[in-house]
C-alpha positions as CSV (number, residue, x, y, z in Angstrom):
1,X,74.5,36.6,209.4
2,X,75.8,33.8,207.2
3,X,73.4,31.5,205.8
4,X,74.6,27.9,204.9
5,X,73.9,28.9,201.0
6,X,76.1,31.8,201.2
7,X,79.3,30.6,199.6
8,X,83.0,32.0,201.0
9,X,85.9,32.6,198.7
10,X,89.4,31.4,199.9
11,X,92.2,33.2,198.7
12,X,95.0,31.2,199.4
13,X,97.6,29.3,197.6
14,X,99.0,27.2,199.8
15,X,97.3,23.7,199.6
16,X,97.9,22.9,203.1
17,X,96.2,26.0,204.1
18,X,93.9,25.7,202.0
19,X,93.0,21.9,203.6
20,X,93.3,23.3,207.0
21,X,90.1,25.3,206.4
22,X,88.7,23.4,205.0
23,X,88.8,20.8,207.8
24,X,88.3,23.4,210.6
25,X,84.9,24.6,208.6
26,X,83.8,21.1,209.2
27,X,84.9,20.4,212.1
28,X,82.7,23.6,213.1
29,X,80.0,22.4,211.1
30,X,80.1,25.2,208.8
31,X,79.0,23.5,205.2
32,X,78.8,26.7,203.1
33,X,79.8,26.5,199.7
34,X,84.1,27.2,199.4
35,X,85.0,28.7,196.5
36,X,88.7,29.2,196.4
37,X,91.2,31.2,194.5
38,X,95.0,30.5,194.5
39,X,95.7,34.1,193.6
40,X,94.9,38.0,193.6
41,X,93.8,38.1,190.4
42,X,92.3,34.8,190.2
43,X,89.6,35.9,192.6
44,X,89.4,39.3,191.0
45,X,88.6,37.3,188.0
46,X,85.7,35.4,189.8
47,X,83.9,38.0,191.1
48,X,84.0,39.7,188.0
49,X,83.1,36.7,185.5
50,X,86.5,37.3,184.0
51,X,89.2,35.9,182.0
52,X,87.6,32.5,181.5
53,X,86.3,32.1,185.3
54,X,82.2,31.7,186.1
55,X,81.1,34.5,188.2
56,X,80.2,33.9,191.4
57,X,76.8,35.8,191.6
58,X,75.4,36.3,194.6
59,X,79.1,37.6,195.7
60,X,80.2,35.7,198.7
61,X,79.1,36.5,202.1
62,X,83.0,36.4,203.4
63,X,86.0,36.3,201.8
64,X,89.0,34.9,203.5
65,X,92.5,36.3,202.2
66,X,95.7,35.6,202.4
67,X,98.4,38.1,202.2
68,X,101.4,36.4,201.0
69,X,99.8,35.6,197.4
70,X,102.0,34.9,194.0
71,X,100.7,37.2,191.0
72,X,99.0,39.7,193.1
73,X,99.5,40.4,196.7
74,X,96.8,40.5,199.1
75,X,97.3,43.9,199.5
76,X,97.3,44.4,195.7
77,X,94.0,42.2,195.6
78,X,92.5,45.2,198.6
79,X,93.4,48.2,196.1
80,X,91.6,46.9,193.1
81,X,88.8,45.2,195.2
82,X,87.8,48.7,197.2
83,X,88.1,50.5,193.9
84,X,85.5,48.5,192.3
85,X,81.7,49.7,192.8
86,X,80.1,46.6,192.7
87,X,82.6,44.8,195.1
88,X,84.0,47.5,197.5
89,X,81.4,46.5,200.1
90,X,82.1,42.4,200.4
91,X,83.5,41.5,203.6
92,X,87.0,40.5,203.6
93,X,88.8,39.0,206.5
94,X,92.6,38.4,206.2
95,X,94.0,35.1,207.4
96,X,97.6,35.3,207.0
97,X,101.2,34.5,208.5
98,X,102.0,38.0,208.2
99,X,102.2,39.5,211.4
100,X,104.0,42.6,210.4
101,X,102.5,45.8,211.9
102,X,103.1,47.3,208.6
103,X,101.0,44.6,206.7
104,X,97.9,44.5,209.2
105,X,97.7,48.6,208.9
106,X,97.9,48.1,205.5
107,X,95.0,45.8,205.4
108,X,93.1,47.9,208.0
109,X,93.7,51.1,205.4
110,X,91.0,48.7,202.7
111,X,88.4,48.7,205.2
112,X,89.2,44.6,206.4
113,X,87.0,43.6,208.8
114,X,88.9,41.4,210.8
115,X,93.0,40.6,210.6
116,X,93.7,36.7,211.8
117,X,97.4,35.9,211.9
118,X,97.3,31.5,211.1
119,X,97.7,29.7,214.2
120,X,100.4,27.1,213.7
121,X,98.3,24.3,215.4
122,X,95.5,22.7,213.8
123,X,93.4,23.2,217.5
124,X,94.3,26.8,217.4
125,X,93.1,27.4,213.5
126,X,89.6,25.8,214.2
127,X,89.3,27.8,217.4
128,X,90.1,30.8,215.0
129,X,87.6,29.9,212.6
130,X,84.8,29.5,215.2
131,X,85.5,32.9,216.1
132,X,85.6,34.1,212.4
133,X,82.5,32.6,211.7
134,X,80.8,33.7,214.8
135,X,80.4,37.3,213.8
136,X,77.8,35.8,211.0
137,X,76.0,33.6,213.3
């Protein structure tokens, strides 16, 4: 279950992505802390308290990741996330425009718990995020 203190990480760079969440969180009443992360290693970096960044402690109930990343893939970002002890078991859903077979089993191999291509209308995205979010509710 998600509580509304429970804060989510966005890994995304895109801005208008990143505004489209945003907006669909709201629009689904969902007023959880966002932290986001415009990169791999950026996040890395957050959970960890690395590298200049204020760790996020409690680790966030959900983290929302995008594939196609600059720096550090998504994919990259899964390796050194399940490798870590004290991270391995966050929830992780990927929310990308990937949809390569090759790139969901790939995500599937890090234990993701869900694989969301982006819906290319704003309607569709919220819709997406309603179901996202309903597995915490």
């Amino acid at each position: 279950m998600l509580n509304r203190d429970e804060t989510i990480l966005l890994v995304e760079d895109d801005r208008v992505d990143i505004m489209t969440v945003q907006r669909a969180l709201k629009k689904n009443k969902i007023s959880n802390p966002l932290r986001i992360a415009r990169t791999g290693l950026e996040a890395l970096n957050i959970l960890r308290g690395k590298a200049g960044q204020e760790k996020l402690s409690p680790p966030p109930a959900l983290i929302l990741l995008d594939l196609n990343l600059p720096k550090m893939s998504g994919i990259e970002f899964l390796q050194e996330l399940r490798k870590d002890p004290k991270l391995q078991a966050l929830r992780i859903i990927v929310l990308t425009s990937s949809n390569e077979p090759k790139d969901r089993a790939a995500a599937f191999e890090y234990e993701v718990d869900d694989y969301i291509v982006k819906p290319h209308s704003f309607d569709e995205f919220t819709r997406a995020m309603a179901t996202i979010l309903a597995l915490w509710d």
